[in-house]
Backbone bond lengths (Angstrom), bond angles and torsions (degrees), N, CA, C in turn:
res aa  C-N    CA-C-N  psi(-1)  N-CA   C-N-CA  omega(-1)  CA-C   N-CA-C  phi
1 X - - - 1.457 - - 1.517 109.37 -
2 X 1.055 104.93 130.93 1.650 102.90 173.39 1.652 114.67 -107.73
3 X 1.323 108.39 179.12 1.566 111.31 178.91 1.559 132.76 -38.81
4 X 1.442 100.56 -46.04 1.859 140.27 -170.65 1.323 88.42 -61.86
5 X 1.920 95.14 -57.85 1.955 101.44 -158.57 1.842 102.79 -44.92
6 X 1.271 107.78 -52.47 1.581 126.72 -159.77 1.833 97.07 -71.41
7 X 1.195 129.90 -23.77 1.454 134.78 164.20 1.540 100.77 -53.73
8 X 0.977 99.05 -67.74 1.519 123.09 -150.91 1.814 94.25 -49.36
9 X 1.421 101.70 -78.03 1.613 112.35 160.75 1.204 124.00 -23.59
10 X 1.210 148.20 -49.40 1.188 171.42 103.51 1.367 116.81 40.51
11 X 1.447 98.90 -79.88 1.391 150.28 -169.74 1.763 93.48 -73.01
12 X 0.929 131.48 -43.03 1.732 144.68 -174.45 1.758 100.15 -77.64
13 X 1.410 96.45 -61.17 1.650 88.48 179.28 1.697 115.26 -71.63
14 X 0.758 114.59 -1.72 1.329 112.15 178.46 1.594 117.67 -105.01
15 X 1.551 116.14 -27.59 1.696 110.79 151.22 1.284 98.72 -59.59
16 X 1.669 137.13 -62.06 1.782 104.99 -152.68 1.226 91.64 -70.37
17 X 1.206 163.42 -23.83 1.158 130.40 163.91 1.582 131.38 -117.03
18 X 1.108 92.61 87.36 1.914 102.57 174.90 1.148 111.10 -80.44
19 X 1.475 149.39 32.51 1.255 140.36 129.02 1.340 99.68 -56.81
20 X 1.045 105.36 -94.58 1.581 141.53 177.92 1.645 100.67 -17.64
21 X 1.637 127.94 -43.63 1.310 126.68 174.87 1.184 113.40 -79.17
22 X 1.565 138.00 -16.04 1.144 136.70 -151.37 2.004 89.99 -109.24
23 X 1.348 117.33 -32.40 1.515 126.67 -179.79 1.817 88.53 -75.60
24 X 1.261 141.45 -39.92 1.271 122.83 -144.30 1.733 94.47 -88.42
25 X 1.646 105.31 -36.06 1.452 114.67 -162.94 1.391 105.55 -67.91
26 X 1.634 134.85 -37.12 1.199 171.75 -9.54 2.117 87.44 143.30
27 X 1.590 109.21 -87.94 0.792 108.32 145.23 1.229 157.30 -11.92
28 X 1.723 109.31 -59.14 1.101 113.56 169.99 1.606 135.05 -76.11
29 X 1.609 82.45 -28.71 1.619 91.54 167.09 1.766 128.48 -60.24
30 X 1.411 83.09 -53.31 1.666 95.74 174.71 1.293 117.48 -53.73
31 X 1.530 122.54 -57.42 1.441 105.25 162.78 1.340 126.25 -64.40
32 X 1.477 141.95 -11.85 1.301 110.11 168.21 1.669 104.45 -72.11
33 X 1.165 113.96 -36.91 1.536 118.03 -162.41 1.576 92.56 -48.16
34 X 1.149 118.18 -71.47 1.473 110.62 -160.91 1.751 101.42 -70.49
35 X 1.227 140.72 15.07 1.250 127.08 166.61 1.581 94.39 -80.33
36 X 1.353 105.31 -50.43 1.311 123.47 -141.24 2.053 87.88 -72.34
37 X 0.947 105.31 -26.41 1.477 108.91 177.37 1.118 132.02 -101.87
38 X 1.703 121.48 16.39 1.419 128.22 175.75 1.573 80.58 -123.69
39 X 1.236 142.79 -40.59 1.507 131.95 161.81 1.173 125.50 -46.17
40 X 1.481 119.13 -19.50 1.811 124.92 174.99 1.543 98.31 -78.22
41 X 1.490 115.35 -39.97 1.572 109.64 -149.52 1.920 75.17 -79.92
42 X 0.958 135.26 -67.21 1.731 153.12 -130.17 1.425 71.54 -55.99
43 X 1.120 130.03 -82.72 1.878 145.25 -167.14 1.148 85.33 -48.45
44 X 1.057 157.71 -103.05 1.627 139.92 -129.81 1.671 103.09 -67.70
45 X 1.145 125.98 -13.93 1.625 116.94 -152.67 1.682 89.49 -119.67
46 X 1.013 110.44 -14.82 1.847 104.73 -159.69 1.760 99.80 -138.92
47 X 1.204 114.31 -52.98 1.640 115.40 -163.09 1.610 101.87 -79.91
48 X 1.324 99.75 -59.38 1.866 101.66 -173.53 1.626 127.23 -47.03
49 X 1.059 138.17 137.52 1.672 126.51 -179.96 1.134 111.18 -61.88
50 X 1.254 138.41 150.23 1.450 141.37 157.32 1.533 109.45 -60.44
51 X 1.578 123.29 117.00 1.735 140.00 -149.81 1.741 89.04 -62.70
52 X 1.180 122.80 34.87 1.963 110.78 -174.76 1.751 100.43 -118.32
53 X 1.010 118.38 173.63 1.638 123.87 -154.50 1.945 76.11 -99.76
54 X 1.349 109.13 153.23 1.553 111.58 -161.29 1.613 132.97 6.57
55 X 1.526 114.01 96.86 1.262 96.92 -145.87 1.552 92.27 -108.82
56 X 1.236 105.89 4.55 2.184 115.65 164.83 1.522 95.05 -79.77
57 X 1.422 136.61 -0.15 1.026 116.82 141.97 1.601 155.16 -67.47
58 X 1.748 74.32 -20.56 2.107 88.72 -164.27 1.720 102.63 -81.95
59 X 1.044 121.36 119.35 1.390 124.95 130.21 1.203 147.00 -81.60
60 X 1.385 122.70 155.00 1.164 112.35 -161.19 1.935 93.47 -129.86
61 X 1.124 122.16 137.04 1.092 139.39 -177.94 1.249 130.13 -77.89
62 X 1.454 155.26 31.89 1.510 125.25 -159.69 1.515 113.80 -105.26
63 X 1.531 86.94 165.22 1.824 100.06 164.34 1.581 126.66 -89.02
64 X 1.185 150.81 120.55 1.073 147.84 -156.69 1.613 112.16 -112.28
65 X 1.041 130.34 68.07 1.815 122.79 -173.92 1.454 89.40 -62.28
66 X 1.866 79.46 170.39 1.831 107.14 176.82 1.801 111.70 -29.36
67 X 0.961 119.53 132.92 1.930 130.67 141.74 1.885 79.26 103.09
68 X 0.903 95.68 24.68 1.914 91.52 172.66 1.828 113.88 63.15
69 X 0.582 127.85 12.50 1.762 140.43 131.47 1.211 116.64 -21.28
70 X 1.777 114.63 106.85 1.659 114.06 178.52 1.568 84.29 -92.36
71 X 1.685 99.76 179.65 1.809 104.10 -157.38 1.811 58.69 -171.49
72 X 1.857 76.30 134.13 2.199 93.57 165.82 1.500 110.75 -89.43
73 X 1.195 131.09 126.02 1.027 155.09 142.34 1.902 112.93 16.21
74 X 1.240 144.19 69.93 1.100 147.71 -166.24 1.727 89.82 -36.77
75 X 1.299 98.17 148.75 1.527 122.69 164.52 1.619 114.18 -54.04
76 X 1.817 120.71 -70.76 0.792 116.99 -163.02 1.812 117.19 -70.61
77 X 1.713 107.61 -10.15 1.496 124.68 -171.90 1.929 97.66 -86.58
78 X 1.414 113.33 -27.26 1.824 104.65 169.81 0.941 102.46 -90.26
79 X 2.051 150.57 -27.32 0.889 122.39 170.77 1.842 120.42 -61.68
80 X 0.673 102.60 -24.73 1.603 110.89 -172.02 1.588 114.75 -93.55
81 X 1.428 115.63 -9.24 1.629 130.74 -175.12 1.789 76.05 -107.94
82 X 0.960 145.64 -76.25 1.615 133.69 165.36 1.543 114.37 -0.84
83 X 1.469 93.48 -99.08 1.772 101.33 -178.61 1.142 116.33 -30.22
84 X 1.483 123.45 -29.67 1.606 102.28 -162.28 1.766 103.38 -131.80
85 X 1.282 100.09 26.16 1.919 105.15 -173.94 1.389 88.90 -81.35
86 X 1.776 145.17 150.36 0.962 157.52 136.60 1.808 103.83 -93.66
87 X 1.327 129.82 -21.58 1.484 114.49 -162.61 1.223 91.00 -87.72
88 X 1.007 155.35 -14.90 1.663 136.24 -161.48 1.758 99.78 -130.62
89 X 1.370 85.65 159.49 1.568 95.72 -157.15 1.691 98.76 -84.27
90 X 1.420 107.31 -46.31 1.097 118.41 167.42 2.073 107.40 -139.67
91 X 1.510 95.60 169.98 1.589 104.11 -151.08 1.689 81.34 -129.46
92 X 1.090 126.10 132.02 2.048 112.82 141.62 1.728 87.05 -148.99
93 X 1.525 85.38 159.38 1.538 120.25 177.07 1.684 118.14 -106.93
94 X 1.481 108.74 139.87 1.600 89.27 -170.45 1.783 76.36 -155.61
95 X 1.999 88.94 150.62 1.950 80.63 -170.99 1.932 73.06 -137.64
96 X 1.316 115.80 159.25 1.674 114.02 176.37 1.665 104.87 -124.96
97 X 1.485 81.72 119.28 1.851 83.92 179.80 1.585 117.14 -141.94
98 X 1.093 134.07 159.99 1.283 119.18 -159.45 2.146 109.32 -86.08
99 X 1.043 118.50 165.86 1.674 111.79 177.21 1.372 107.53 -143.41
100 X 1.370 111.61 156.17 1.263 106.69 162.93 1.594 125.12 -114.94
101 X 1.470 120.29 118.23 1.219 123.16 -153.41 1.434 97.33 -93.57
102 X 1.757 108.96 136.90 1.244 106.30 173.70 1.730 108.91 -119.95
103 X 0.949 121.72 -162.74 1.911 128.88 155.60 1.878 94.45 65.42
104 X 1.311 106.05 33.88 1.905 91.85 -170.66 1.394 83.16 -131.33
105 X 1.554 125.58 16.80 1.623 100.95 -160.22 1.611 107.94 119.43
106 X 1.353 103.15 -160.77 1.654 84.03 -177.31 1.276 106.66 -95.79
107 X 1.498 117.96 154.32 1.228 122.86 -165.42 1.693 122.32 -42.59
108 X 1.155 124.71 153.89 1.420 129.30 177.12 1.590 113.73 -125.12
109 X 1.053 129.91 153.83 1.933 137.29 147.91 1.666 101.03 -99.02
110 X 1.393 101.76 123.16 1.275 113.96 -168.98 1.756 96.75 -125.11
111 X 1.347 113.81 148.23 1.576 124.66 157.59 1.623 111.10 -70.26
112 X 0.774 133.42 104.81 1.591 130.37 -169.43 1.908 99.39 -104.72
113 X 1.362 113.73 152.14 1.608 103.49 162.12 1.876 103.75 -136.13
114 X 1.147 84.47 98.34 2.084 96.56 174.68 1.472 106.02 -61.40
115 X 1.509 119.18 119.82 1.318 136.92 -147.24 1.398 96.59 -148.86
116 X 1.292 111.72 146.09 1.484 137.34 178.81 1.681 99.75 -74.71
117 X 1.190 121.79 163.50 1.456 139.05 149.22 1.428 114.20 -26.53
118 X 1.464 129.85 -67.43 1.491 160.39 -125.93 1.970 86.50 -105.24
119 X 1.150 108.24 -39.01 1.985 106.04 -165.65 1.482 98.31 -44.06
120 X 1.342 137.19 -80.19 1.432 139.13 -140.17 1.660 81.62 -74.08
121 X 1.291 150.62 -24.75 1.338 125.02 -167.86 1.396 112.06 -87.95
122 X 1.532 95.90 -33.10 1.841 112.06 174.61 1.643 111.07 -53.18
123 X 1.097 101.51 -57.67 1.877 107.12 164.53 1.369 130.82 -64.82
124 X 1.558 110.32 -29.47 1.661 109.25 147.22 1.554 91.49 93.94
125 X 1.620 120.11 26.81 1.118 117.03 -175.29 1.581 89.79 -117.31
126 X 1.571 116.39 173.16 1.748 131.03 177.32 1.674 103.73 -141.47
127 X 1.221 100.59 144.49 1.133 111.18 158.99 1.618 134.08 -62.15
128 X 1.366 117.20 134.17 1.736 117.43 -170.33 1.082 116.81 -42.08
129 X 1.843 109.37 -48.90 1.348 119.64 173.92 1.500 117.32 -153.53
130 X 0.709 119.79 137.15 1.575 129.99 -171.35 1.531 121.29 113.13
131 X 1.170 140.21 -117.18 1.339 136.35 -160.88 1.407 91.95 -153.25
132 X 1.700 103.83 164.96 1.720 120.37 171.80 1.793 93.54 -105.73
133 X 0.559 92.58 156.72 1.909 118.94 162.44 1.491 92.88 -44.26
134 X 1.580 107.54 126.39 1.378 142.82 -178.89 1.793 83.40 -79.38
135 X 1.248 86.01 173.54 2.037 108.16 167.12 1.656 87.80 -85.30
136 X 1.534 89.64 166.90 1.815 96.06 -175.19 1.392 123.51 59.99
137 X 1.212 130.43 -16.18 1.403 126.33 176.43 1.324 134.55 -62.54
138 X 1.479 98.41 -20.93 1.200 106.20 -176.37 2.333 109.70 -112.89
139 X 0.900 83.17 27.54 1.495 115.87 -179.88 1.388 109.52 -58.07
140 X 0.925 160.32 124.57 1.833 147.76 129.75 1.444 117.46 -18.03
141 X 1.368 113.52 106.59 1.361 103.58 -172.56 1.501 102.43 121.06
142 X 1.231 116.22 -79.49 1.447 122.46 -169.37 1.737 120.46 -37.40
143 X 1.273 123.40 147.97 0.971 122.96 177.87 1.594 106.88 -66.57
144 X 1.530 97.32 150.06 1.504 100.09 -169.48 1.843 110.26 -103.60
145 X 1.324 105.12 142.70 1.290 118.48 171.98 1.371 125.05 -116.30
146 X 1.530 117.93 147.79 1.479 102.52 175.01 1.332 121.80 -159.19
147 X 1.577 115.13 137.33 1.678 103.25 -138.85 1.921 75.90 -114.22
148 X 1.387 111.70 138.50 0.981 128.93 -150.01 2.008 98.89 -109.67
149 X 1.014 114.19 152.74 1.516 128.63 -164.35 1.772 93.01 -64.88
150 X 0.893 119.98 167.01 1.638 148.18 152.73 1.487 111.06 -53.69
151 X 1.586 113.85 -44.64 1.106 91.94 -166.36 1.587 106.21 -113.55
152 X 1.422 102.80 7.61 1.769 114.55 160.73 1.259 118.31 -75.37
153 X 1.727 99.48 -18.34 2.035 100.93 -159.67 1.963 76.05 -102.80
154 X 1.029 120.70 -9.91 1.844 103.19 -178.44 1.807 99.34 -85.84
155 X 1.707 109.03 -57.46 1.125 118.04 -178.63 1.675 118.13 -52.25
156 X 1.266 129.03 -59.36 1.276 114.40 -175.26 1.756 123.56 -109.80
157 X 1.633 102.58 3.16 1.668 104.92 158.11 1.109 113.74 -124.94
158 X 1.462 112.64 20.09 2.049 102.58 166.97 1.254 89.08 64.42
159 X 1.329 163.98 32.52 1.168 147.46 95.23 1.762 86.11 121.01
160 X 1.215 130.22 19.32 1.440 146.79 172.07 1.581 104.48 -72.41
161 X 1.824 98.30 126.36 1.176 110.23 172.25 1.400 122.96 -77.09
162 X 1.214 119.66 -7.32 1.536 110.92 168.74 1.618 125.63 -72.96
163 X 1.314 116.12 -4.34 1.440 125.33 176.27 1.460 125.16 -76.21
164 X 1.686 99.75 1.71 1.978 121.68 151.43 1.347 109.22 -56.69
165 X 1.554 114.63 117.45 1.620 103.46 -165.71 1.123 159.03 128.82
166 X 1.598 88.77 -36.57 1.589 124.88 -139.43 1.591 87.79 -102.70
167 X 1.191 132.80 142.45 1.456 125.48 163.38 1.725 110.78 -80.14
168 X 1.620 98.83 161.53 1.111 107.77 155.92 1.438 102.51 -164.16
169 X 1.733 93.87 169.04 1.641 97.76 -165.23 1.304 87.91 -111.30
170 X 1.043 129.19 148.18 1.789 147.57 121.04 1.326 123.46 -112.38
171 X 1.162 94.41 150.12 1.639 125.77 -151.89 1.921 103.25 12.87
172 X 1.266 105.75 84.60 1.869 114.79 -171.13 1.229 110.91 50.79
173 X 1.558 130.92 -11.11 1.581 111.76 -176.11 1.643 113.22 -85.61
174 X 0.764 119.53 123.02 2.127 117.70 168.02 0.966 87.42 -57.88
175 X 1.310 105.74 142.04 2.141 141.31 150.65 1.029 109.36 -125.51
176 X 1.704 133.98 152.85 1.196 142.76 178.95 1.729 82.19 -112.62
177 X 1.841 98.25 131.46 1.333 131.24 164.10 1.974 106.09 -55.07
């Protein structure tokens, strides 16, 4: 018997019965599909590096109270885990909460992420145009700044460089753009 022969055969038992071929083919699809689609999520979520310049470096910090509850990092507990950390090269804090942006147009609800000084350098990323967060900026007290997404500076300034500057409010506080 050769290869062809065993095609051929194959191919015969499976016209007289096309139930039976239409459940097997049926089958086969569905399981690759979902292999092939818990292997997309596994690789993007688990296998792939995080897109940042050493990213077996980054840790991430939290506090966990009772019933398994993460809780962001108090202000005055990273300034003071700051000053006196020797293990890390650099430290930033970042908490994600929603805002409402006003003075840009008509009002918006925006995803905002309140970030230390140190975040955009820790990730090794820069801004398109304008500046990163000075030292002290992210201080108590200090005037506040806030460097706005890519697709906030396309969506609500036409992607215009004069919006370096520019105030805006979230949730009542002024920030300089």
């Amino acid at each position: 018997m050769t290869f062809a022969h065993d095609i051929r055969y194959a191919v015969r038992l499976l016209l007289k019965r096309p139930g039976f071929a239409l459940i097997a083919i049926l089958t086969l699809a569905l399981g690759i599909g979902a292999t092939t689609s818990i292997f997309t999520v596994v690789e993007a979520v688990l296998l792939r590096p995080l897109p940042f310049p050493d990213p077996d470096r980054l840790v991430q910090v939290r506090i966990t109270g009772q019933g398994g509850a993460d809780f962001p990092l108090p202000d005055t507990d990273f300034l003071a885990w700051r000053g006196s950390n020797d293990a890390a090269e650099r430290v930033a804090i970042f908490d994600v909460e929603p805002v409402n942006a006003t003075g840009i147009g008509e009002p918006e609800r925006l995803g905002a992420a309140i970030v230390s000084d140190q975040f955009f350098r820790l990730l090794g990323v820069s801004p398109e145009i304008g500046r990163m967060f000075e030292a002290g900026e992210d201080r108590p007290g200090a005037p506040r700044v806030a460097i706005v997404s890519h697709g906030l500076w396309m969506r609500r300034f036409g992607g215009r460089a004069d919006v370096i500057g520019r105030p805006i409010t979230l949730n009542g506080t002024v920030a300089t753009i």
